[in-house]
C-alpha positions in Angstrom: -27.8 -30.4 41.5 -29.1 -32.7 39.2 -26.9 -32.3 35.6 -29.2 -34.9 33.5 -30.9 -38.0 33.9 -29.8 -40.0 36.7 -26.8 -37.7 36.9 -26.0 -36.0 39.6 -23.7 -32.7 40.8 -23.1 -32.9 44.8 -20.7 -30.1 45.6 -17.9 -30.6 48.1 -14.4 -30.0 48.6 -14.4 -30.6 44.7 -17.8 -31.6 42.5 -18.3 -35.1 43.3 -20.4 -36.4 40.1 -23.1 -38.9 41.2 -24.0 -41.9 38.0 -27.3 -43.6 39.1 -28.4 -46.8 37.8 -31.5 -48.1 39.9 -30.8 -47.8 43.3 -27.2 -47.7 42.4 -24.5 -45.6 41.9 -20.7 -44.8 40.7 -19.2 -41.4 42.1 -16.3 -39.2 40.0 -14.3 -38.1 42.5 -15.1 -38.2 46.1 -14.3 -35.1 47.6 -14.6 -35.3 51.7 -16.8 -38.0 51.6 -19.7 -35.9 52.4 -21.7 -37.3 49.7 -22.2 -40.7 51.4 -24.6 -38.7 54.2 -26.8 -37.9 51.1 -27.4 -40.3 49.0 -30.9 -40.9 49.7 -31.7 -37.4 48.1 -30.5 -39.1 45.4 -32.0 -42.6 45.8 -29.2 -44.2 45.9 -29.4 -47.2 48.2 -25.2 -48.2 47.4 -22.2 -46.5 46.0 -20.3 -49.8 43.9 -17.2 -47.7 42.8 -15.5 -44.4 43.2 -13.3 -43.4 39.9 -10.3 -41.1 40.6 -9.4 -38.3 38.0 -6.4 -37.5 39.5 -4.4 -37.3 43.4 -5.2 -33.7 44.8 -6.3 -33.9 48.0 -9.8 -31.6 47.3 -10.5 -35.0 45.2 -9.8 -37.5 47.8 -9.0 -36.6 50.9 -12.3 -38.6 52.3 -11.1 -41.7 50.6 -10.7 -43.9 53.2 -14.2 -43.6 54.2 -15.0 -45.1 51.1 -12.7 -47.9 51.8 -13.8 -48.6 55.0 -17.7 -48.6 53.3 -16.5 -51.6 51.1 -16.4 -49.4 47.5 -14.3 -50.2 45.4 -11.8 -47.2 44.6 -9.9 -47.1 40.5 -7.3 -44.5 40.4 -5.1 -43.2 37.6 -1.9 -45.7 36.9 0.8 -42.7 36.8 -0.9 -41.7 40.2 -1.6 -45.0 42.3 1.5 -44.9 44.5 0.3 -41.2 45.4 -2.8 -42.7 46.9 -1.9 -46.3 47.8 1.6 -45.4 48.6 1.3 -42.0 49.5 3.5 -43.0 53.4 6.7 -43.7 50.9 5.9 -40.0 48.6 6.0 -38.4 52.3 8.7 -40.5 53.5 11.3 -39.9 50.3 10.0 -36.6 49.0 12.9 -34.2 49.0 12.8 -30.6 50.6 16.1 -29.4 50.9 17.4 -28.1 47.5 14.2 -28.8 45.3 14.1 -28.1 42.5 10.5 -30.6 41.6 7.5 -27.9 41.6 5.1 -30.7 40.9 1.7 -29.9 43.2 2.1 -33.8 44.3 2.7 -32.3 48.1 -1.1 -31.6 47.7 -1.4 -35.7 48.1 -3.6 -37.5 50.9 -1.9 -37.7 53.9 -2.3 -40.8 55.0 -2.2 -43.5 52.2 -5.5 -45.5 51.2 -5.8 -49.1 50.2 -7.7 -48.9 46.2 -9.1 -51.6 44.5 -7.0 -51.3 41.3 -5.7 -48.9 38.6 -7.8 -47.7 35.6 -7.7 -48.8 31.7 -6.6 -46.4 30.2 -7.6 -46.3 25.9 -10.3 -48.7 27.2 -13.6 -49.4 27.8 -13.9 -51.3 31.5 -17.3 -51.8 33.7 -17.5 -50.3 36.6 -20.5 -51.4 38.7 -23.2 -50.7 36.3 -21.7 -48.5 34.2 -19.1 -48.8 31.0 -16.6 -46.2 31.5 -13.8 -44.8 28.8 -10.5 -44.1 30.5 -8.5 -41.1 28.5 -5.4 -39.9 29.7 -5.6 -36.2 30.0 -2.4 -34.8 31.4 -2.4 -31.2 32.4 -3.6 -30.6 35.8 -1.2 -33.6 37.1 0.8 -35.9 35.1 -1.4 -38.4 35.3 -5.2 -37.3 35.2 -7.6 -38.9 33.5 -11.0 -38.4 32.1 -13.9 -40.4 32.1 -16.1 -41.0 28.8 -19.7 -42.4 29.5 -22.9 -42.5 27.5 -25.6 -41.6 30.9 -29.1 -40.6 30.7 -28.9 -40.6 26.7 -25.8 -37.5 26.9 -22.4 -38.2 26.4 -20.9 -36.9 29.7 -16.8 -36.2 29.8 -16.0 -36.2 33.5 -12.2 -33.8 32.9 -11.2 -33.1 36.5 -9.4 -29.9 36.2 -8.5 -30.4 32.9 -10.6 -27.4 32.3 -13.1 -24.8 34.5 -15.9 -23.7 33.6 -16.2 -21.8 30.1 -13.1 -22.1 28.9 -10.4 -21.3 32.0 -8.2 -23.3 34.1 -8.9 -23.8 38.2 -4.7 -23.7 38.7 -1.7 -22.7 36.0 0.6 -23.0 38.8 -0.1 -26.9 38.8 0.7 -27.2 35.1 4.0 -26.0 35.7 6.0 -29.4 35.7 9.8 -28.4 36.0 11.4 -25.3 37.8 13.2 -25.2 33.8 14.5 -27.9 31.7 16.5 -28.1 28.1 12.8 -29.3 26.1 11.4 -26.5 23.9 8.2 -25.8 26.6 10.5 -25.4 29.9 7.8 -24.4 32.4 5.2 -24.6 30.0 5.1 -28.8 29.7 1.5 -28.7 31.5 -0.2 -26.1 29.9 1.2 -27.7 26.1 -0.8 -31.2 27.8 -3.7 -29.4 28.5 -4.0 -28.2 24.7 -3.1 -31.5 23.3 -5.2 -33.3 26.1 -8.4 -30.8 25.2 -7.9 -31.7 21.2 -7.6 -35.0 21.8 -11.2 -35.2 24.6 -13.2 -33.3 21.7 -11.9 -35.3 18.5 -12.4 -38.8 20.4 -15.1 -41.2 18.6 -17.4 -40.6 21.7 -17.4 -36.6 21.3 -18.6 -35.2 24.9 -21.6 -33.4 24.5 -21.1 -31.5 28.2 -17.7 -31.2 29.9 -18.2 -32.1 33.7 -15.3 -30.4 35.9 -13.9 -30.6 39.1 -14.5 -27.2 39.8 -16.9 -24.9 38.8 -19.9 -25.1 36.3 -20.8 -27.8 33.8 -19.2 -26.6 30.1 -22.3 -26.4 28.0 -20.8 -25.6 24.9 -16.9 -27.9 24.8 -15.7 -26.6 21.1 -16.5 -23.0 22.6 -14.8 -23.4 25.8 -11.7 -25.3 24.5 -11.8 -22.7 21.9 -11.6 -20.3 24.4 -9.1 -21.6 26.7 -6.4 -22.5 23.8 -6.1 -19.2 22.5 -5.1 -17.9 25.3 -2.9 -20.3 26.2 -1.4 -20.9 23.0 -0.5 -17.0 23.7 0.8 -18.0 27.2 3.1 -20.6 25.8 4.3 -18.1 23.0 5.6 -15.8 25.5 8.5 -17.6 26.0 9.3 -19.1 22.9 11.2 -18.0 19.4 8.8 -19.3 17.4 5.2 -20.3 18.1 4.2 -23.9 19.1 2.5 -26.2 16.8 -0.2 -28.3 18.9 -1.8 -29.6 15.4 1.1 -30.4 14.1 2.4 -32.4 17.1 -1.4 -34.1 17.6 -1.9 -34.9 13.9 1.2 -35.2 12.0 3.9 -36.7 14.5 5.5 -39.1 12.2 7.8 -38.1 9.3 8.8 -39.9 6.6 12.7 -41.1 6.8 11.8 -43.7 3.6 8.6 -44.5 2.2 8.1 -47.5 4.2 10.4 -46.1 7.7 8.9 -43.1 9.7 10.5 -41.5 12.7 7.8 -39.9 15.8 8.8 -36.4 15.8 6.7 -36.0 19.3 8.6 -38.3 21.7 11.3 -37.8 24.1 13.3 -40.3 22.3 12.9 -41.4 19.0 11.0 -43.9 17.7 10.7 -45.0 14.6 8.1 -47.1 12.4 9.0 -49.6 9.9 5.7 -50.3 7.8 5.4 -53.9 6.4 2.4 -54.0 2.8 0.5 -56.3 4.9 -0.9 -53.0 7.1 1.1 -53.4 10.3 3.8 -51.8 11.5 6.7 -52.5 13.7 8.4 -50.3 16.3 12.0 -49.2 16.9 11.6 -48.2 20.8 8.4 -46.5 22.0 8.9 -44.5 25.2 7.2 -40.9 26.0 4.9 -40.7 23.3 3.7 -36.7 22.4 5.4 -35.3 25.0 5.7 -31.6 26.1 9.1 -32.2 28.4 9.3 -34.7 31.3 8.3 -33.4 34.8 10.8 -33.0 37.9 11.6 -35.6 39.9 11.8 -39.4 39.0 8.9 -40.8 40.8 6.6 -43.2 39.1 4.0 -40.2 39.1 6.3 -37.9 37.0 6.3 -39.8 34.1 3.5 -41.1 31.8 3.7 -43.0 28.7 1.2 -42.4 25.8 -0.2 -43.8 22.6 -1.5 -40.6 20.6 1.1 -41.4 17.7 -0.6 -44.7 17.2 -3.6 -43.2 15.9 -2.0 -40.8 13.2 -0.4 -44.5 12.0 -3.6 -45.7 11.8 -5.3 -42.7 10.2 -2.5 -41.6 7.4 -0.2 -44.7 6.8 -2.9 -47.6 6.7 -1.1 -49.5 9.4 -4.0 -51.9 11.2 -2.2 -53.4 13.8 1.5 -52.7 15.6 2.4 -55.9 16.1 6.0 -55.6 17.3 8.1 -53.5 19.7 12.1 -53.6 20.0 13.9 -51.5 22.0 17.6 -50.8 21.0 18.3 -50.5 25.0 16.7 -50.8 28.3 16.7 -46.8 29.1 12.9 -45.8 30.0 12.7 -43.0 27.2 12.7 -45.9 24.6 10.4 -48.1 26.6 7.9 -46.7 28.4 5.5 -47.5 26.4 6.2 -51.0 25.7 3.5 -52.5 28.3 0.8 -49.8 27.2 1.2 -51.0 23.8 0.7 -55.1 24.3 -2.1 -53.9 26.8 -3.9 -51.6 24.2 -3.1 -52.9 20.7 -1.9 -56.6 21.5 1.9 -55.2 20.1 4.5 -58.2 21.1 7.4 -57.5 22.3 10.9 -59.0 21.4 14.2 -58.1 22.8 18.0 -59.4 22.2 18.5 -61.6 24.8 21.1 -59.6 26.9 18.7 -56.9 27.1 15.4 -59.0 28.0 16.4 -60.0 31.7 16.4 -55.9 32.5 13.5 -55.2 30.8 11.3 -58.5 33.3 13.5 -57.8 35.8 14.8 -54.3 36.5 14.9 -54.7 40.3 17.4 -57.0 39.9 19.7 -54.7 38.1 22.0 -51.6 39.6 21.6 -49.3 36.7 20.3 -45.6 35.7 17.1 -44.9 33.7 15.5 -48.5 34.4 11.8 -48.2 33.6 9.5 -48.5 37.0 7.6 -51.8 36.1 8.6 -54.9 35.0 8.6 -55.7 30.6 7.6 -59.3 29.5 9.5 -60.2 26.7 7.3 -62.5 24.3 10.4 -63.0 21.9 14.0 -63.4 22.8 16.7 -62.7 20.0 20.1 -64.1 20.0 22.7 -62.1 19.0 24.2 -61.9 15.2 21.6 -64.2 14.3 19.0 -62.7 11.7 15.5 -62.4 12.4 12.5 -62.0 9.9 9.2 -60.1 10.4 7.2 -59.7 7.3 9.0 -58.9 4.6 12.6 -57.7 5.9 15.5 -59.1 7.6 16.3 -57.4 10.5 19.9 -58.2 11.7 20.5 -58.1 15.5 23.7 -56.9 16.8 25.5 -56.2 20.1 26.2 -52.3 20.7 27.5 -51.8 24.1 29.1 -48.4 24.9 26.3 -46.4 25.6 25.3 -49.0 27.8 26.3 -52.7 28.2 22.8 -53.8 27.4 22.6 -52.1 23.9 21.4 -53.4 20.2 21.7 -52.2 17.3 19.1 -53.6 14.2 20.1 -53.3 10.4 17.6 -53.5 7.8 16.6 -52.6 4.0 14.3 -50.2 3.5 13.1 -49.0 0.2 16.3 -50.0 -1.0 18.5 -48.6 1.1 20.6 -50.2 4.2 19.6 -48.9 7.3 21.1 -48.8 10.9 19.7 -47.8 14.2 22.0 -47.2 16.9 19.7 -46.1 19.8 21.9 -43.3 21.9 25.5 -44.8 20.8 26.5 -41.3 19.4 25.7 -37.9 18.1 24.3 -38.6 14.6 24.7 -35.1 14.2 28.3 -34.0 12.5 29.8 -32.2 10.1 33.3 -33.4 8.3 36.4 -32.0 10.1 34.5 -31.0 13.3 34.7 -33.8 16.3 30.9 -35.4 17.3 29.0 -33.8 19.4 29.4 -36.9 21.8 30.6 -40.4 21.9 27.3 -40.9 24.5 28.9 -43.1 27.6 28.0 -43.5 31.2 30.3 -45.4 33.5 27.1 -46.4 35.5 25.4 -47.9 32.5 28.7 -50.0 32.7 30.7 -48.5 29.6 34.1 -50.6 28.3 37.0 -48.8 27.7 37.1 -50.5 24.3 33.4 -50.6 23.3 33.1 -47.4 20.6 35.7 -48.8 19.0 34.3 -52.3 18.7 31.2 -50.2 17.5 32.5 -48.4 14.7 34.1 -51.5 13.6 30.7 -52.5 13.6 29.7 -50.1 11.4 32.7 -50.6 8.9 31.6 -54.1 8.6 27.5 -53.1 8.3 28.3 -50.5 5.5 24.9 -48.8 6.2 23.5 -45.6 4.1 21.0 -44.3 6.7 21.8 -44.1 10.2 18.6 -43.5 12.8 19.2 -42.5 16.1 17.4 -42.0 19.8 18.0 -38.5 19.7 19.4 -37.2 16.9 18.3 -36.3 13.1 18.2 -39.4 10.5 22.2 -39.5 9.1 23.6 -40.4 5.7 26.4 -42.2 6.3 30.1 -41.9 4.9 32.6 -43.0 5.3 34.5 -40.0 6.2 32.2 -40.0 9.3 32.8 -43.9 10.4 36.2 -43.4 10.0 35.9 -40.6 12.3 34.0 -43.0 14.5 36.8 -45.5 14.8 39.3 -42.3 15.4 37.4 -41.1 18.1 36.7 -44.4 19.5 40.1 -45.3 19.5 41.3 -42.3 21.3 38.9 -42.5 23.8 40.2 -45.4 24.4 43.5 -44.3 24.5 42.8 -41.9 27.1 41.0 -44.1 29.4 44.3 -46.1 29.6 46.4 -43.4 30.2 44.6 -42.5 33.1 43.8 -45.2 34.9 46.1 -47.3 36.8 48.3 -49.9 34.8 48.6 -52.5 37.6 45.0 -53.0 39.0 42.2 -52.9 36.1 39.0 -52.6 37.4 37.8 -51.0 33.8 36.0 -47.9 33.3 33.7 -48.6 35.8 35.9 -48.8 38.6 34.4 -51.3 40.9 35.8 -55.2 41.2 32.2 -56.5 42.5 28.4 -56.3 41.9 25.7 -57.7 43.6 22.3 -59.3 42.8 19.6 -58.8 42.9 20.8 -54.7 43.8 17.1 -54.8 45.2 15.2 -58.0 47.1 12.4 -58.0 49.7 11.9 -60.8 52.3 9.6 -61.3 55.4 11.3 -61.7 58.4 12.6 -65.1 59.3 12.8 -65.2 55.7 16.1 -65.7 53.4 17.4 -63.8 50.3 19.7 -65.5 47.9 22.4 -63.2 46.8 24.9 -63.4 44.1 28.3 -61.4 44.0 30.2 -61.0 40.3 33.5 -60.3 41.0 36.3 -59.1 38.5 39.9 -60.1 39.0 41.8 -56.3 38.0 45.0 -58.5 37.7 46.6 -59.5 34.9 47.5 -63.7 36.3 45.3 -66.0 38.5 44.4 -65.2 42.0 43.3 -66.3 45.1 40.2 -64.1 45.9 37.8 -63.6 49.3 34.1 -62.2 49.5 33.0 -61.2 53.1 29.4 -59.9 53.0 28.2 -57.1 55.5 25.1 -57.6 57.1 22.7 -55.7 59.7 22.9 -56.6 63.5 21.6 -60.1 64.2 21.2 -61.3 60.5 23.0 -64.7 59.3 25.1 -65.6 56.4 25.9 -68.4 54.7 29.0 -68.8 53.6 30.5 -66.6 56.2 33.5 -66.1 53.9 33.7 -67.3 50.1 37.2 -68.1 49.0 37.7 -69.1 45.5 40.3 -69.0 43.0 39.8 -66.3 39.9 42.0 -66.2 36.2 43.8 -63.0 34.9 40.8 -60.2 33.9 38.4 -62.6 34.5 34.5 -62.6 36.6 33.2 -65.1 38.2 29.8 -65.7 40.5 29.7 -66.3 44.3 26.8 -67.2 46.4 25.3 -66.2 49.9 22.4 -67.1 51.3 21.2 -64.5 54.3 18.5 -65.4 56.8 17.3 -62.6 58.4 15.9 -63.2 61.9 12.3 -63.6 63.3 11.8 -60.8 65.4 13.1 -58.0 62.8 11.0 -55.1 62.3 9.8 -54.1 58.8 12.4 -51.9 57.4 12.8 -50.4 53.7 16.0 -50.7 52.3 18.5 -52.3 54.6 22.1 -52.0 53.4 24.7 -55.3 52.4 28.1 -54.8 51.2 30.0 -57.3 49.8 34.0 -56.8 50.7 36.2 -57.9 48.3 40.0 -59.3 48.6 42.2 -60.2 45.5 45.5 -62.1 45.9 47.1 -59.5 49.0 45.2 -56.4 48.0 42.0 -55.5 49.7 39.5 -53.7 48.1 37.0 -53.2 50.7 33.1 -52.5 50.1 33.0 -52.8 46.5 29.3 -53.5 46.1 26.4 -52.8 48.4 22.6 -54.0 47.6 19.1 -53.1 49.4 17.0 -55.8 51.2 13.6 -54.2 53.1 12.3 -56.5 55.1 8.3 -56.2 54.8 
């Protein structure tokens, strides 16, 4: 079916769009592969690249014959371990008990090798063609459309964003989570679909025809998007209080906490902007950006970060450029976003130090909510020492409770003294009523004495304005630090009058920890791993590290023996070859079993080593 100049409809398991240029082509989607039998009705003499708009097998379940033929194959960057990867989804995808309704069983199944991972925000060449990669969520998580300027139209190639005159070819795949706690439990799909459909028609390169997946070509996209968000705006409605605000989310996401500090209304946690007169603006965490709840399941496909609130600085504050990110903690609600930014805006990013080697390094770490990819740090901050970006002075504290690797920033904004405090506590309280939460984890490695040591913190800071990751903007008094240092002192209390007086592991529990908690190593290879261990006695001790290793492998020291002082840690280190002829295995377990003057602890620590 020819669509326009050069442009081409071939239908298969899904409309596979053919882009001639000369005797050569790019396809949208591949469908079975069929197409590649045909491409002299086209005159096509080579196929360069195949672009992906999202992982459903009707889309690519012919891939590999594209591979095989040499094309190169660009696939969404939320989705790329569903195509690449796809063995592992299969592998580790749970059954029993599931509660993840995501359509990401309707993956390939067998995995393909691709070429690479689209730009998304950006214009990129692909064979002979410049393509515009715009996230689209709706369908899937992690579909994309594709902008191009073909044959003198301006084509938007949605996937299933949208069918035909303004319908959808699947609801049940915009249902993201079987229920949830956000505002649009159930509905977190069809809310991206609206926001994704604004967002295609108000982009600088307006689509003049709306090329789908499935069904006809949309002739008319205002009428069609029209169309299809009136109805679903109802759909959504049906199951909330009070009716969703797409417009307000899409256009007016930032609200003003001071003239010159704004908090992003539409992300999962908060982030906040502090504006400098120069035009640029500088971020307090940045992690799901405009989102409509967070899908089921923690895969690397069920969460997507995005830059929509960028453009509303832009448009309504003046801000030119975002030239810096800092996150308050490692946690991947206030950082997702971090490596979309420095790829799409050039932001930098700078981190306390304590926090910077999770962020480059998060394989390395045993700890909850670590975000999938590694974060380059441009700028490393030490601690208590002041650091200056344009006009203010941003002072740079340690704020461990919610988690060890924690920060919290003070700074003068419009004349008043400001605090952010990332997920520490409950901002929200009223006097005489305990806080909602003093926000620890034992697995983020929480101290028994570290929300006192915090609300000291704050008694020292004297801030008026407290911002927060989850919670409303505070103003601060001192009735509510004092009930900060109360509640952190009792908490403390408590911890010690549960746990056991003569062995002192901490709140955590655990006397050892070992790194990196994940490696990988060819086989013959060695891994270099380190064990912290923590005397839980009050005096100096003798103290032994055994590690446990799989069948056959080789360790070196066989036993480390070392002396340790009262309460304190110290580092031990093994070096494990593993042998020759071992087969490629994910995830091997090591232990590390841990004696202390006559007590023995046992397996405190275990890490993961796949051989590959």
């Amino acid at each position: 079916m020819l669509i326009g100049s050069d442009v081409f409809l071939f239908r298969d398991t899904c409309n596979v769009y053919v882009l001639r240029a000369g005797r050569q082509a790019v396809l949208i989607d591949f469908g079975s592969g069929d197409v590649l039998d045909h491409l002299a009705d086209y005159e096509v003499d080579e196929v360069t690249d195949v672009l992906v708009t999202h992982h459903h097998r009707d889309q690519v379940q012919g891939l590999a014959r594209a591979a095989a033929a040499g094309i190169r194959i660009w696939v969404p960057p939320v989705e790329h371990d569903l195509i690449a990867e796809v063995d592992e989804h299969w592998r580790t995808r749970r059954f029993d008990n599931d509660y993840d309704v995501r359509q990401d069983r309707y993956s390939l199944l067998e995995q393909v090798p691709v070429t690479g991972t689209v730009a998304e925000y950006r214009t990129r060449r692909h064979g002979p063609l410049d393509v515009y990669t715009l996230p689209t969520p709706g369908h899937t998580v992690g579909s994309v459309s594709y902008l191009v300027e073909h044959g003198g139209r301006r084509l938007a190639f949605v996937g299933d964003l949208v069918h035909g005159e303004g319908r959808l070819w699947s609801l049940a795949a915009t249902q993201w989570a079987y229920t949830g706690f956000h505002d649009l439990a159930g509905r977190e799909g069809v809310a991206a679909t609206v926001l994704s459909c604004m967002q295609l028609l108000a982009h600088e390169h307006r689509p003049e025809l709306l090329l789908p997946s499935h069904g006809e070509p949309v002739t008319d996209p205002p009428r069609a998007v029209d169309r299809l968000r009136t109805h679903l705006q109802e759909l959504i409605d049906s199951r909330r209080r009070e009716p969703w605000d797409p417009e307000r989310m899409l256009h007016r996401p930032w609200r003003e906490v001071t003239p010159h500090l704004l908090r992003n209304t539409t992300s999962m946690a908060n982030s906040y902007a502090l504006l400098s007169d120069h035009g640029t603006a500088l971020l307090l965490d940045f992690g799901y950006d405009l989102t409509t709840g967070l899908a089921g399941g923690q895969d690397r496909s069920a969460r997507r970060p995005l830059l929509a609130s960028v453009e509303a600085l832009r448009r309504d504050h003046g801000v030119d450029r975002v030239e810096v990110a800092l996150p308050t903690h490692y946690h991947d609600d206030h950082v997702a976003g971090f490596n979309l930014l420095r790829e799409v805006h050039g932001t930098s990013v700078w981190s306390p130090a304590h926090i910077a080697p999770v962020l480059h390094s998060p394989t390395h770490w045993d700890l909850p909510c670590l975000w999938y990819d590694p974060i380059p740090v441009d700028r490393e901050l030490p601690l208590d020492t002041p650091v200056r970006w344009r006009e203010y002075e941003i002072g740079v504290h340690d704020l461990p409770g919610h988690t060890l690797y924690a920060a919290a920033y003070s700074f003068t904004a419009d004349g008043r003294r400001v605090i952010a405090t990332g997920d520490q506590q409950s901002t929200e309280w009223e006097p005489g009523l305990r806080p909602e939460l003093l926000n620890y984890q034992y697995r983020n490695r929480f101290r028994i004495d570290d929300f006192t040591r915090s609300a000291e913190l704050y008694r020292d800071l004297r801030p008026e304005l407290m911002i927060s990751g989850h919670w409303q903007p505070l103003e601060v008094t001192d009735a509510y630090l004092d009930m900060l240092l109360t509640e952190g002192e009792r908490l403390a209390r408590l911890h010690r009058e549960v746990l056991p007086r003569d062995v002192d592991f901490g709140a955590e529990g655990f006397g050892a920890r070992i790194a990196p908690y994940r490696s990988a190593v060819t086989a013959g290879g060695t891994v270099r791993l380190e064990v912290e261990v923590l005397n839980p006695f009050p005096g100096p001790e003798n103290a032994e590290v055994r590690l446990a290793v799989p069948a056959g492998w080789a360790v070196e020291p066989d036993t480390a023996r070392f002396g340790i002082g009262g309460h304190a840690e110290t580092v031990t280190t093994f070096l494990v070859r593993v042998p020759a002829d071992a087969p490629a295995v994910e995830r091997h377990r090591v232990a590390a079993d841990l004696t202390v003057g006559r007590m023995r602890f046992g397996q405190q620590a275990e890490a993961l080593v796949s051989v590959r």
